[in-house]
C-alpha positions as CSV (number, residue, x, y, z in Angstrom):
1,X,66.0,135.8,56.1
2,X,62.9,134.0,57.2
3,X,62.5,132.4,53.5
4,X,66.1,131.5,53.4
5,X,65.7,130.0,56.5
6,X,62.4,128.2,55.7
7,X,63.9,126.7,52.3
8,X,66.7,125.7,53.9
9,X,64.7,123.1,56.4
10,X,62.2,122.3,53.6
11,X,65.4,121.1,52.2
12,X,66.3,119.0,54.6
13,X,63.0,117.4,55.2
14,X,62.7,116.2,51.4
15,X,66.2,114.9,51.4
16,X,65.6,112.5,54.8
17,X,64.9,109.8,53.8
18,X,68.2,109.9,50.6
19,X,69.8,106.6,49.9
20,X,72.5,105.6,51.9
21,X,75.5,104.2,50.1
22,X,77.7,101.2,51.3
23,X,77.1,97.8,52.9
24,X,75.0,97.7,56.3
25,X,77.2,96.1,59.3
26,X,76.4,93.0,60.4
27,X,78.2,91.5,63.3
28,X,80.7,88.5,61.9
29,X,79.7,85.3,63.5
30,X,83.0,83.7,65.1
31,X,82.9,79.6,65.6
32,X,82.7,79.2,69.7
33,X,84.0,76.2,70.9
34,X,81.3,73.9,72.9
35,X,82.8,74.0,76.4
36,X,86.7,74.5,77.5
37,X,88.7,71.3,77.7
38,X,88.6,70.5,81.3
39,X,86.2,72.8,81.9
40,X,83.0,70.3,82.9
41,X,80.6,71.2,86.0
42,X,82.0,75.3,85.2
43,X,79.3,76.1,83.1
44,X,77.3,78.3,85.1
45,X,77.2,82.2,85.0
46,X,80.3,84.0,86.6
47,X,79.6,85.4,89.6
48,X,81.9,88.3,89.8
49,X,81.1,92.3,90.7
50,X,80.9,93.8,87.4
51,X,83.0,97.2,89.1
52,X,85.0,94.9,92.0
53,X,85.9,91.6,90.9
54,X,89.1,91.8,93.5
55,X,86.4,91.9,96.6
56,X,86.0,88.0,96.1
57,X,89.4,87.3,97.8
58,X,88.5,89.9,100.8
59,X,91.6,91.8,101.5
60,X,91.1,94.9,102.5
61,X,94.5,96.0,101.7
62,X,94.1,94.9,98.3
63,X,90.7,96.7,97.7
64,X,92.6,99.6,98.8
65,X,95.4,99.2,96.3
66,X,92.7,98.6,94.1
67,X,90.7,102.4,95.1
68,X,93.9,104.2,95.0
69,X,94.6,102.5,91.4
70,X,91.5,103.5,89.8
71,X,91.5,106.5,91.4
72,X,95.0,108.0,90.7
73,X,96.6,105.6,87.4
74,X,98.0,107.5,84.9
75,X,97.3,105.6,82.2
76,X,93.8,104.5,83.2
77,X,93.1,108.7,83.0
78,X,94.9,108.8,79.8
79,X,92.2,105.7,78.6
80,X,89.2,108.0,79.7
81,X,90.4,111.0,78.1
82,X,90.8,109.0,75.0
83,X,87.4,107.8,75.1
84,X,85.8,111.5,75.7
85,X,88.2,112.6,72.6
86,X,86.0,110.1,70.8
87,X,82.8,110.8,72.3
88,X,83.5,114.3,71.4
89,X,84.5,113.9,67.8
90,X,81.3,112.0,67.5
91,X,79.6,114.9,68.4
92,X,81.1,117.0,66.2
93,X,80.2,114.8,62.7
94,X,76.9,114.8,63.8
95,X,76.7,118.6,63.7
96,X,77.0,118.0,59.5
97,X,73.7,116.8,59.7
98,X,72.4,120.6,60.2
99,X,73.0,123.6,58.2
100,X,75.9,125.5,59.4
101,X,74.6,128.9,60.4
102,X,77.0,132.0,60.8
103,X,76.8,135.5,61.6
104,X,79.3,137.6,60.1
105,X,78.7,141.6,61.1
106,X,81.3,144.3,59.3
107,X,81.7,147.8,58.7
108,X,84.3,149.9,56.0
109,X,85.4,153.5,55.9
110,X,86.9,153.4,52.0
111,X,88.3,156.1,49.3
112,X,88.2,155.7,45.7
113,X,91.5,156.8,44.0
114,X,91.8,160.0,41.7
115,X,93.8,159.2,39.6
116,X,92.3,155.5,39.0
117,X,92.1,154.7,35.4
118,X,88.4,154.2,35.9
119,X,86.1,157.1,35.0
120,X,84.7,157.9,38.6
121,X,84.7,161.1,40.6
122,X,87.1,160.4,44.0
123,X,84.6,159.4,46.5
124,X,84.2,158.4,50.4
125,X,82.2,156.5,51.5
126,X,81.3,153.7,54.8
127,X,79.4,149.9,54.0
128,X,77.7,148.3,57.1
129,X,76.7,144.8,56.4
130,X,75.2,142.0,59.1
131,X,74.6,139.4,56.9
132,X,73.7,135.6,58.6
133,X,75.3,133.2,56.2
134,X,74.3,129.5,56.0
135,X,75.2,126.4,54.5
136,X,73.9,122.8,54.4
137,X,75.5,119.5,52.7
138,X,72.8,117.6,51.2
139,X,73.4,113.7,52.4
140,X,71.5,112.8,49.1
141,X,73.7,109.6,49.0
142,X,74.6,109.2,53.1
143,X,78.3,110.1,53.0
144,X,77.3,112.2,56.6
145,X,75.4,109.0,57.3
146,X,78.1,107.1,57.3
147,X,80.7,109.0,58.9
148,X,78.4,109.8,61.9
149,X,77.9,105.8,62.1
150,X,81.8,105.4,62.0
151,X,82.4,107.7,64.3
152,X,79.8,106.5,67.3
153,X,81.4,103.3,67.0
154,X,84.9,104.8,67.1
155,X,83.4,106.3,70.0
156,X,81.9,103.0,71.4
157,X,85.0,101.2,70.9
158,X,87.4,103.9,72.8
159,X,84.9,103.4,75.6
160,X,84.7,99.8,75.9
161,X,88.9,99.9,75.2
162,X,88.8,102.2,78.8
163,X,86.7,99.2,80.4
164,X,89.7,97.2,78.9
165,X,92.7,99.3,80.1
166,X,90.7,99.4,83.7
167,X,90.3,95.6,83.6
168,X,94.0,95.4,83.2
169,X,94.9,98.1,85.9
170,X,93.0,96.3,88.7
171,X,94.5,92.6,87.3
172,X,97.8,94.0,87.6
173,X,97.6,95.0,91.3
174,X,96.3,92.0,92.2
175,X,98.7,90.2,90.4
176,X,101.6,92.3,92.0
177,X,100.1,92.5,95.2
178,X,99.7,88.8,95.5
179,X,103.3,88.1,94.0
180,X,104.7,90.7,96.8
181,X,102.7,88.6,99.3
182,X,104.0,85.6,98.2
183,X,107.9,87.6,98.3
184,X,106.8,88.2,102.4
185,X,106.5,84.4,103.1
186,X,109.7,83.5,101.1
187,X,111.6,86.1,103.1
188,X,109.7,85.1,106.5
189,X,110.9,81.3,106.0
190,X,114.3,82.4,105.1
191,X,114.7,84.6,107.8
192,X,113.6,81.9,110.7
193,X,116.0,79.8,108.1
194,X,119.2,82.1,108.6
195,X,117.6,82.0,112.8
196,X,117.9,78.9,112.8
197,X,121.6,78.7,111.0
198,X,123.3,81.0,113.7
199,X,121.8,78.8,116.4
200,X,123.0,76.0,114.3
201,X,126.5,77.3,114.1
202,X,126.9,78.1,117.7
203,X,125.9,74.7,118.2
204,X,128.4,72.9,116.2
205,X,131.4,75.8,117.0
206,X,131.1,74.4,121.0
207,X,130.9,71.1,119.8
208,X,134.1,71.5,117.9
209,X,135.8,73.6,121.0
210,X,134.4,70.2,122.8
211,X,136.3,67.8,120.5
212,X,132.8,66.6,119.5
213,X,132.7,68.2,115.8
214,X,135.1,68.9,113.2
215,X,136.5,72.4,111.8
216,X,134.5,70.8,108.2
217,X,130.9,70.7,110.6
218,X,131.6,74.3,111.1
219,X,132.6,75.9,107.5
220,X,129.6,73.5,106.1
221,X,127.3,75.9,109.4
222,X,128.9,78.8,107.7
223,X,128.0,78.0,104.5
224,X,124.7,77.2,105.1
225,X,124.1,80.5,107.1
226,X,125.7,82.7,104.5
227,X,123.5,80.9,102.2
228,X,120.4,81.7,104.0
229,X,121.3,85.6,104.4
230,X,122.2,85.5,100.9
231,X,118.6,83.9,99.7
232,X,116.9,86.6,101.9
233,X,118.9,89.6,100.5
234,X,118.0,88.6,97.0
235,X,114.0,87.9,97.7
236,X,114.2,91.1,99.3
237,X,115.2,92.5,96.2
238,X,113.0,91.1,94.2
239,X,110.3,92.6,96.8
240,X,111.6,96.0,96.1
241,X,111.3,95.9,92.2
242,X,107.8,94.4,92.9
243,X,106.7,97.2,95.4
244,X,107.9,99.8,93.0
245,X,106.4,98.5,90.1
246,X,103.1,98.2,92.5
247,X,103.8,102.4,93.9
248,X,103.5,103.0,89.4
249,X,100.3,101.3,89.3
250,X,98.6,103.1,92.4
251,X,99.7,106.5,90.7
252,X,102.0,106.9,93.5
253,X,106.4,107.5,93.3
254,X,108.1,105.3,94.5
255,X,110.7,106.3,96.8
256,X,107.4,107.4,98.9
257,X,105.3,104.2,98.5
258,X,105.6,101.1,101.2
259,X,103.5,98.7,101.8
260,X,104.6,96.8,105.5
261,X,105.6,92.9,105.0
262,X,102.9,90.7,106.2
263,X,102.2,86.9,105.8
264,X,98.9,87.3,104.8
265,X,96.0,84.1,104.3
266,X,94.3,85.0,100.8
267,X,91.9,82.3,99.4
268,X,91.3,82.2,96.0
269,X,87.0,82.2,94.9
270,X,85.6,79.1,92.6
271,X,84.9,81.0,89.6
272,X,82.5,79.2,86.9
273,X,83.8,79.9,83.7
274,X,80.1,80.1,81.2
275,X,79.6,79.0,78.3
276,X,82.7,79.9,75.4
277,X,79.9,81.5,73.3
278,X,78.9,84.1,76.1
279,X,82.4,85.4,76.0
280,X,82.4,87.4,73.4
281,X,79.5,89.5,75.1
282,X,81.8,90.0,78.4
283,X,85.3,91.2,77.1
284,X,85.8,94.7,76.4
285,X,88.6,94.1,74.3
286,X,86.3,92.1,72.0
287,X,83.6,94.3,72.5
288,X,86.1,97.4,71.5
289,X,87.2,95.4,68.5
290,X,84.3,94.6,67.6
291,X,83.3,98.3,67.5
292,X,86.1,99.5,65.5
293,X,85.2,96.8,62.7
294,X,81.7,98.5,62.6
295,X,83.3,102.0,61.8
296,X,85.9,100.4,59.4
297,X,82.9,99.5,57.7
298,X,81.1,102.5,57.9
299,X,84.1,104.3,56.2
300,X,83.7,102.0,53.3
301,X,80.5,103.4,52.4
302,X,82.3,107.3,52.9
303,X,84.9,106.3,50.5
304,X,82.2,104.8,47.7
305,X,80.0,107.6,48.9
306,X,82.9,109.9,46.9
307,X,82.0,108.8,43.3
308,X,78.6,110.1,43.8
309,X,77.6,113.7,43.0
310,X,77.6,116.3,46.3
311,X,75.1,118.6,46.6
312,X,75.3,121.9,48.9
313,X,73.0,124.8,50.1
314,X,74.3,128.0,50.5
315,X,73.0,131.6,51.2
316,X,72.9,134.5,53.0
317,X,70.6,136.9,54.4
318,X,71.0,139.9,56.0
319,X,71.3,143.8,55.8
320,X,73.7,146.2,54.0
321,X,73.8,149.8,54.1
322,X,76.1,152.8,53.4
323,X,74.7,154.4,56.4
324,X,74.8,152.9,60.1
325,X,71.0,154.6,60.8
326,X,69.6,152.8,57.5
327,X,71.2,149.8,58.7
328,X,67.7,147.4,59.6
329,X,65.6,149.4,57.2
330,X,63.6,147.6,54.7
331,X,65.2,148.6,51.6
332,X,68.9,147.7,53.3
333,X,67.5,144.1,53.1
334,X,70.1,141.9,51.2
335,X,69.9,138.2,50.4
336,X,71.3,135.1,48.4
337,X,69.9,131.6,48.2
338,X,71.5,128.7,45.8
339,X,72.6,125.3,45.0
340,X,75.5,123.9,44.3
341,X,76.8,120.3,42.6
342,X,80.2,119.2,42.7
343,X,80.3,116.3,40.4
344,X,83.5,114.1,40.3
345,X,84.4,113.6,36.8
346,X,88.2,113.0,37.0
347,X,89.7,112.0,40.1
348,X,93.1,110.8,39.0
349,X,92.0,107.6,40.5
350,X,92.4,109.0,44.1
351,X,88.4,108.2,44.9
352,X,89.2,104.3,43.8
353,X,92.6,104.1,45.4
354,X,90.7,105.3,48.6
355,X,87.6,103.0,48.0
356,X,90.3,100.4,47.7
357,X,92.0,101.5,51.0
358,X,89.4,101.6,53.1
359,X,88.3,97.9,52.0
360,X,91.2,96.5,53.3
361,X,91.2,98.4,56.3
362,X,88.2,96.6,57.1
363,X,89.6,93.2,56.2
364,X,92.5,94.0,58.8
365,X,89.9,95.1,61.3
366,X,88.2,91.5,60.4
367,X,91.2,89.8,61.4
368,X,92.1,91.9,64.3
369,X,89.0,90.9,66.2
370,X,88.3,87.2,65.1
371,X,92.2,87.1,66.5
372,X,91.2,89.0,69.7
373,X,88.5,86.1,69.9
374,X,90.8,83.5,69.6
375,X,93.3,84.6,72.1
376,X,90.6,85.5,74.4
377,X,89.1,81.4,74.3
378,X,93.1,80.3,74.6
379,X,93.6,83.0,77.5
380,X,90.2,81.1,79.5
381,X,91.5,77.5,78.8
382,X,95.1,78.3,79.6
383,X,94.4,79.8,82.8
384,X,91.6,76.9,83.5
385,X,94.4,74.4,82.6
386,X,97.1,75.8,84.8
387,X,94.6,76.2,87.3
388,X,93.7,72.4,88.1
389,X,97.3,71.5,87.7
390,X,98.4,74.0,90.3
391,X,95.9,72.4,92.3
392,X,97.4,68.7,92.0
393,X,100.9,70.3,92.5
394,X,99.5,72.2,95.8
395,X,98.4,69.0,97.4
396,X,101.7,67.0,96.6
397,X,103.5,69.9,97.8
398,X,101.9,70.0,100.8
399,X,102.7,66.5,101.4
400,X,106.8,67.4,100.7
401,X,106.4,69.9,102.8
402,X,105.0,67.6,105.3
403,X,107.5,65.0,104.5
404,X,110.9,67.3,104.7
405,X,110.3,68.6,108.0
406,X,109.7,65.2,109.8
407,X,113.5,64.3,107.7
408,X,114.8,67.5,109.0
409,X,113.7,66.9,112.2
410,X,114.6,63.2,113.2
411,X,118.4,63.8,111.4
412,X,118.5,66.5,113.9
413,X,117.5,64.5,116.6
414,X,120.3,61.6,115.0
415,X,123.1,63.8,115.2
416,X,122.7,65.1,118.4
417,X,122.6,62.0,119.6
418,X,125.8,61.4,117.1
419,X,124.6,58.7,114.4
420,X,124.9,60.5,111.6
421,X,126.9,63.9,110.4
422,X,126.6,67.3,110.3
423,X,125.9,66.8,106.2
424,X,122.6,64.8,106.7
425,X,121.3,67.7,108.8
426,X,122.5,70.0,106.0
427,X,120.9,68.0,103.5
428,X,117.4,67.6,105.6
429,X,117.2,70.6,106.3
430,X,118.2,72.2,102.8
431,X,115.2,70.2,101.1
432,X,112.8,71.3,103.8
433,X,113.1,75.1,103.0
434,X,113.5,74.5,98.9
435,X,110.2,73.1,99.5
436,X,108.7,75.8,101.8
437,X,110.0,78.0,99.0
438,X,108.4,76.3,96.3
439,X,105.1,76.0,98.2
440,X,105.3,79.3,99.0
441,X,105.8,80.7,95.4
442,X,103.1,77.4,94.6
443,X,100.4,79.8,96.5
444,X,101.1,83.3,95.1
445,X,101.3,81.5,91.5
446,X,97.8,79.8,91.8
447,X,96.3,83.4,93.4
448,X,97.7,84.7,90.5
449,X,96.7,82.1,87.9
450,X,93.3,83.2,89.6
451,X,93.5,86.4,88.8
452,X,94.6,85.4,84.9
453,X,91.3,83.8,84.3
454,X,89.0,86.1,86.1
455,X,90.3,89.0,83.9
456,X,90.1,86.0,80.6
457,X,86.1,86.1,81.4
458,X,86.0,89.8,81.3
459,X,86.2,90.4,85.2
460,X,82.2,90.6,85.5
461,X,82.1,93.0,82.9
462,X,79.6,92.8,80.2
463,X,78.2,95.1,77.3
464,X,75.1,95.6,79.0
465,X,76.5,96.6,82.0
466,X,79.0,98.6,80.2
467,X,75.7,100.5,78.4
């Protein structure tokens, strides 16, 4: 057993250094724009937490959204078990790169027939064997090579695909959180709206008892009121889907999950965007694609790896006896030690189709990730161009919002004091809450916008951090 075992490893040293079949990877280079149109004076590094991005806007109800997410998501636990499913099956090819060693103890009672047709006396008799069989692929042309290097990057890639589907999660809550935030101040303005309609109403109904308004001042009252009640019925609505969608994300139920209304002041950071070449280094998604091209080329080597010859060890060593207390004697010793080729002379063309196969399973890969490069360098200027508009719409905004409350106000004031109608309070007042609305929904949509390019740049996350 000790020889067997000996010429097994002797084996394995002469063979290390064997030739390794296929094409080395080498990282594609991808054209990087210079800088992002618009983009001047936001060329220095990002300065976001690598794990907690989301602390920049300092909401402590949103970094515990953010906890409960990470901590309890679904299919942020169904990414990681993924990834240790890789990591596992990376383990397990690089076990073929040792001979396979088994023990395989048994023990017979048999008869021999009398009336066999073979000349022998009827006999009994018992066989104890503990043999320890082995066996070792030679990698004399890297096929194990190869497969182990395909399947760490498989394994790389499913990791850096978690950092991806957790870069997502947490962009999500934010993104819902801030939207349901942005629901709370529609349905706060709408509600001192509706306030201010009854009030309204009573108003002009006395007038009307008084001879001082007509029956049309108070249906138009009416109108607007029901309006109002109607707007805030429907926001709240929209808050509920929102809050649900938000329970799914936290790894909570619904019907359990509430989060209190509350007008809440969020400012967005001043995020530097980098350099468009250093973006490929700080995406997991491009990172995991990139990954996955490695082991798609990897498995081309496998597949040409098949025309070769395959050479395996095999043997066993052991003991064998007909009785159990001769069992470990010297003369019970047993043992087998051998090669053998298996040399692929007629495939059917199933080795070339494969070869073939695997080639443009690489080419797709290719194309996968240079398109996962290009969307991520639109995903950075979209966000960066939506961003400084937003900003030119906020300040106008602000200015009609400025603008429709002093209206609202003086044709209050001018038909109280009876110069103009009921109607030009209507209309005043109508365009001061579309725009409180729209400056409302403005501020969720540029905390959001935010949130769209801090997960474009990869959220803080890198491949060294990531390592």
């Amino acid at each position: 057993m000790k020889i067997f075992l000996l010429s097994l490893l002797s084996a394995s040293t002469a063979f290390a250094g064997a030739l390794t079949i296929g094409r080395d990877y080498q990282r594609p280079s991808v054209p990087a724009p210079a800088d992002y149109r618009g983009g001047e004076g936001l060329a220095g590094r990002p300065s976001l937490p690598p794990s907690s991005w989301w602390t920049l806007f300092n909401s402590p109800v949103l970094d515990d959204l953010e906890s409960q997410a990470l901590s309890a998501n679904q299919d942020l636990k169904s990414a990681a078990a993924r990834a240790e499913q890789s990591a596992a099956a990376a383990g397990i090819v690089r076990g073929a790169f040792w001979p396979q060693v088994a023990a395989v103890p048994a023990a017979s009672r048999s008869q021999t027939s009398r009336t066999s047709a073979i000349a022998y006396p009827q006999a009994l008799f018992n066989d104890f064997t503990v043999p320890v069989q082995a066996s070792w692929e030679i990698d004399l042309f890297g096929r194990v090579r190869r497969l182990s290097e395909s399947a760490r990057a498989d394994a790389q890639a499913a990791a850096y695909l978690f950092d991806s589907v957790r870069l997502s999660l947490t962009a999500a809550v934010a993104v819902d959180y801030f939207t349901l935030r942005g629901l709370d101040q529609e349905l706060a303005i709408l509600r001192q709206t509706a306030d201010l309609r009854h009030r309204e109403l009573d108003l002009v109904s006395a007038q009307r008892r008084s001879g001082a308004a007509t029956e049309l001042d108070t249906a138009r009252a009416e109108t607007e009121l029901a309006t109002a009640q109607a707007d805030s019925a429907a926001v709240a609505a929209r808050r509920e889907s929102v809050q649900d969608a938000l329970a799914v994300l936290v790894g909570r139920d619904a019907p359990s999950f509430t989060l209190p209304a509350s007008v809440e002041n969020i400012t967005a950071p001043s995020i530097p965007t980098g350099l468009p070449s250093e973006l490929l280094q700080r995406r997991p998604d491009i990172a995991s694609a990139e990954r996955t091209l490695a082991a798609a080329n990897a498995r081309i080597g496998v597949a040409k790896a098949a025309f070769f010859p395959a050479i395996s060890l095999t043997g066993s060593a052991g003991y064998d006896s007909g009785q159990s207390g001769q069992l470990f004697k010297a003369d019970s010793r047993i043992w087998s030690f051998g090669p053998s080729l298996y040399l692929p002379i007629f495939q059917g063309g199933r080795n070339k189709a494969d070869y073939e196969r695997v080639k443009a399973a690489f080419d797709e890969n290719l194309a996968a990730y240079r398109q996962q490069v290009l969307v991520a360098f639109r995903e950075v200027q979209e966000s960066l161009a939506v961003l400084k508009l937003l900003s030119e719409q906020s300040e106008a905004q602000d200015r009609a919002v400025a603008s429709a409350k002093r209206a609202a106000e003086l044709a209050q004031l001018r038909y109280r004091s009876g110069y103009v109608s009921y109607l030009d309070v209507v209309d005043a007042q109508r365009t001061e809450l579309g725009n409180e609305r729209a400056s409302a929904q403005l501020s969720s949509g540029r905390l959001n916008t935010e949130v769209a390019l801090i997960k474009a740049l990869g959220g803080g996350w890198s491949i060294r951090s990531a390592n």
